[in-house]
N, C-alpha and C positions, 0 to 999 in steps of 0.2 A: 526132408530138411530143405528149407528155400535158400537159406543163405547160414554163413558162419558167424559169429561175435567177434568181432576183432577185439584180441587178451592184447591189454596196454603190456603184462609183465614176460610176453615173448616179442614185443616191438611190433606188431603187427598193423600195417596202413595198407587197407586191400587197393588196388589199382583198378580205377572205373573208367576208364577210356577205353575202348579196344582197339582204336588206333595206333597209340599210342605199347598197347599189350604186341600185338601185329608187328612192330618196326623193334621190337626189342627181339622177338623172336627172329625177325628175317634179319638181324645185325651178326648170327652164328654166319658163320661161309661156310661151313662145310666141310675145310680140308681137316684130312686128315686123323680122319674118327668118324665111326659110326655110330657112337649111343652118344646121348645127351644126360646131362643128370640137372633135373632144376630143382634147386634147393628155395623152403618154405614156399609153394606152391599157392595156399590156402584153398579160395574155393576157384583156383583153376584158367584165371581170365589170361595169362600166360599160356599157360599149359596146352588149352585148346589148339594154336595155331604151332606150338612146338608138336605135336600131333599130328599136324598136316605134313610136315617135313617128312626127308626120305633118313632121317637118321632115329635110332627106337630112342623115345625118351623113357627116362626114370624120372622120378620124386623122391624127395625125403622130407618127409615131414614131421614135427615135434608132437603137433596140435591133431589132439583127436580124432575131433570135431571137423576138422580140416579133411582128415583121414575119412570120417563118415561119408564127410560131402562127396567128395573126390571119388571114393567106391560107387558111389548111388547113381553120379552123375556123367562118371569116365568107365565104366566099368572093363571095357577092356586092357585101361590101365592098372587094372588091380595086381597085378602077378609084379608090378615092377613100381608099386607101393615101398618104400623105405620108412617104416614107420619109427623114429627115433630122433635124435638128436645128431645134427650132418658133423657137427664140430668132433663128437665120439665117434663116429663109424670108421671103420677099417676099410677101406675103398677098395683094396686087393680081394677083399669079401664078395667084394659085388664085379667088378672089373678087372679083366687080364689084360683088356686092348683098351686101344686110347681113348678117349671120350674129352666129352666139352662140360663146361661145369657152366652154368645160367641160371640168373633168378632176379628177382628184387629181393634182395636182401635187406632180414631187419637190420634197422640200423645199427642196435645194440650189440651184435655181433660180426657185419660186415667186415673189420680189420681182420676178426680170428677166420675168418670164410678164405680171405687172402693168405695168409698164411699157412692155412690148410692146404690151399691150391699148389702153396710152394712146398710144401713136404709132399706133396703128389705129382709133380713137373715132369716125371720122368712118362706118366701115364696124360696127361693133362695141357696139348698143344693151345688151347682157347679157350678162354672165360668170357663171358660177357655179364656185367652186372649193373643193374641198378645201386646207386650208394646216394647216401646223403651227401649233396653236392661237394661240401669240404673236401670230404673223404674222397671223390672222384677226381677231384683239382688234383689234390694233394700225389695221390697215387703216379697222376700224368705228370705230375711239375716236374720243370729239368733246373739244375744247378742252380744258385743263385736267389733260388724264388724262396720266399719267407715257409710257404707249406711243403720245399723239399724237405725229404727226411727219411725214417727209418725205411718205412713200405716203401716211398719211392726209388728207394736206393735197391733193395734186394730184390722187387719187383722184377726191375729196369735191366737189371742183369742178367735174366734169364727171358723175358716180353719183351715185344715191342707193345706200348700202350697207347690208343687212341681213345681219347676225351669224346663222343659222339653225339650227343644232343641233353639238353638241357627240360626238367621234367615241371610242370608246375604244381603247389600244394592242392591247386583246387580238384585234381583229378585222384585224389583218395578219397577213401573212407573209414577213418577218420582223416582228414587232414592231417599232415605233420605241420610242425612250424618252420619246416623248413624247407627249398625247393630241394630238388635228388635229381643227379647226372649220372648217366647211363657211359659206363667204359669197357671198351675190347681189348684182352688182352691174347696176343697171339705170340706163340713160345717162338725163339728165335732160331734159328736153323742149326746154328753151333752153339748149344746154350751150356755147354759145359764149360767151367771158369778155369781160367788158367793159374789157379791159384788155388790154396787149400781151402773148402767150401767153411767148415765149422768157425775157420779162425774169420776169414770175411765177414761171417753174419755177427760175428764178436768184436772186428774191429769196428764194422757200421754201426752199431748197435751202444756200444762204448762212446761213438766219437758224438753221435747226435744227442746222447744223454747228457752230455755237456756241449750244447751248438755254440754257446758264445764265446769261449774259449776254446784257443787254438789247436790243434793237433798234440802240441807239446805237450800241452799241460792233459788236453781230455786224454790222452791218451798214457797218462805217466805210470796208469799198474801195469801197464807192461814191461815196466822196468828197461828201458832200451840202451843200448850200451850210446856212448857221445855219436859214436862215429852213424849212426842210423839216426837217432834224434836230432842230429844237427842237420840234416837234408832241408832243403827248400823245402818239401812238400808239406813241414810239420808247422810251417808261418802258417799255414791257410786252418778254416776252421770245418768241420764239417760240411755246410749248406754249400761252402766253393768248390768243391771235389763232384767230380763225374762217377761214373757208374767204373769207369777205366780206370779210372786213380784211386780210386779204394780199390780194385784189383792191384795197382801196382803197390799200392800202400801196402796192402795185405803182405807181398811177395819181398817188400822189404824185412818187414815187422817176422815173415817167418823162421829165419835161422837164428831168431835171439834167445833165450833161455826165460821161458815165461813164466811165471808165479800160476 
């Protein structure tokens, strides 16, 4: 088999630079984990130079075909082939110790790949991924910016996120229609929240489903007694709040009696 078909219905734009392939793998550092896991692989133009590294890579791949190529072509990577869908896997399955998670990710699923990431945080100090540019802004933006939001918020709280270079459409195949940026996230040294984790992802999650309206009002099924609802903090609207102030929002909001 010489090459794969890139399936428009798994998102699939293979990357033809190896430049380009080269600077996304040498953007892992290294600390702190020794296997790599690079999710949708295809026919491998990443994979190769994540291979040169001193940490063992893994794959996970959806796409067969992909899988054929990859055995034919990597074969000493066959033993650590993931042949499935990365969004379903059980990553305790595969991993006891910590690892790094990397890829170009389809676009079609890169937000659920992120938040895969964060139900695995505790095994999972560094991601590095290709995203469809939006989606990479949006992840790095801090308070204020029109593409802060949900992933920004829950991210930010456990990462630190660096935006790292800018990719152009001419170097797939096929083309997307749209340019894709490359972002590092590295876990933060005290990532445990000083707050109750469930209710956090509930109150971020609540407040930016209604961003145009205030805290008061986005936040009113919580039923909050006056004397909490009345606080300064509840005039602002979601996009104005920090990654710290939905933590302190959270530690207000928890001793109330919640529906």
């Amino acid at each position: 088999m010489d090459r794969v078909r890139a399936k428009k219905h798994l998102g699939q734009h293979f990357l033809t630079d190896k430049n380009i392939a080269e600077k996304i793998a040498h953007s892992l550092t290294g600390n702190g984990y020794t296997k790599a896991i690079e999710i949708g692989p295809g026919m491998g133009v990443l994979t190769q130079y994540l291979l040169e590294m001193p940490h063992e890579t893994w794959v996970a791949e959806i796409d067969t075909e992909s899988v054929a190529y990859l055995k034919a072509h990597y074969p000493n990577l066959s033993p650590r082939i993931i042949e499935g869908d990365f969004l379903k896997l059980n990553l305790n399955n595969y991993f006891t110790e910590p690892f790094a998670v990397i890829g170009n990710f389809p676009y079609n699923i890169s937000s659920q790949i992120l938040f895969k990431v964060l139900d695995f945080k505790e095994l999972i100090p560094e991601a590095v991924g290709m995203f469809q540019k939006e989606v990479a802004e949006r992840v790095a933006s801090e308070k204020g910016s029109k593409t802060y939001g949900i992933l920004s918020v829950l991210l930010q709280a456990y990462y630190d996120i660096e935006y790292l270079f800018t990719v152009h459409e001419n170097v797939f195949n096929p083309p997307p229609k749209v340019k894709s940026g490359v972002i590092r996230l590295i876990r933060k040294e005290n990532y445990s929240l000083a707050c109750d984790e469930k209710l956090f992802f509930r109150v971020v999650k609540t407040a930016f489903n209604q961003r145009r309206k205030t805290l008061r009002n986005a936040l009113k099924t919580f039923n909050l007694e006056p004397h909490i609802s009345s606080q300064e903090i509840f005039n602002f609207r979601a996009e104005q709040l920090s990654v710290q102030q939905f933590i302190e929002l959270t530690q207000l909001i928890d001793p109330q009696d919640e529906v």
